[in-house]
N, C-alpha and C positions, 0 to 999 in steps of 0.2 A: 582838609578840603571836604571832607562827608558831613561832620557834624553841622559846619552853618545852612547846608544844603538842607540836610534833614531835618532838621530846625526848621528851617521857613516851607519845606513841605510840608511840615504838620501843622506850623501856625495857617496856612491856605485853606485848610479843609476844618480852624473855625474861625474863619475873620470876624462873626461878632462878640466873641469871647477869647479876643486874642492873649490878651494878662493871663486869663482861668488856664486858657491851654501851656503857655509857654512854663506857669509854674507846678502846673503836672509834668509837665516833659523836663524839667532842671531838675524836681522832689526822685521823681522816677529813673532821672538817671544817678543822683546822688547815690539813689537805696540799691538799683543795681553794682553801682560801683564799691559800695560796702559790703555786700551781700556776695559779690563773686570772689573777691578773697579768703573770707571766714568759712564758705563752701571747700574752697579748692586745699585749705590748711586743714582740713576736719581728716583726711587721711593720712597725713603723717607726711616725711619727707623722704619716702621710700623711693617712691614711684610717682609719673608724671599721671597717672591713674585718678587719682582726685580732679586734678584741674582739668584733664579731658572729660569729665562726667558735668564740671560743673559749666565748662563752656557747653559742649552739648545740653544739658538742660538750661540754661541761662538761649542758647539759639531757639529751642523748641517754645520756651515762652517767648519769647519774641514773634515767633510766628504763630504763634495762636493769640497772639494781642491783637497781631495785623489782622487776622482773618476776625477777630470778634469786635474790633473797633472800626477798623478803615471798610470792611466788608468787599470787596471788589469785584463781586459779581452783581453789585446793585450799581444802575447809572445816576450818575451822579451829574448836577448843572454845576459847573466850573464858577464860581463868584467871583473870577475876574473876567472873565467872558460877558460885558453889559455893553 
């Protein structure tokens, strides 16, 4: 239920580069989805200690994407509001 949601909230903020964005956001979720395993395996099968560091660092870039990309302190005109 999030994914297709999130998905057409980001394709909205760029409808005239809907393709360019949709395959940053597949490329992007690909390399995160490779990238959080090979993190969370790098400290051993000791402790759940790896995968909590890589989920917290994998959340902290998420939210410094949002704040460097989507910006939400600038007002923005809605492109489906005509």
């Amino acid at each position: 239920m999030i994914l297709p949601t999130t998905t057409a909230l980001c394709l909205q903020r760029a409808p005239h580069a809907a393709g360019s964005a949709s395959a940053l956001l597949g490329t992007t979720q690909f390399l995160m989805g490779a990238l959080a395993p090979a993190l969370a395996g790098l400290g051993g099968q000791d402790t759940a200690l790896p995968m909590a560091t890589s989920v917290l660092g994998l959340a902290l870039a998420a939210s410094g994407s949002f704040l460097a990309f989507c910006r939400p302190w600038r007002p923005t005109v809605d492109p489906l509001a005509q």
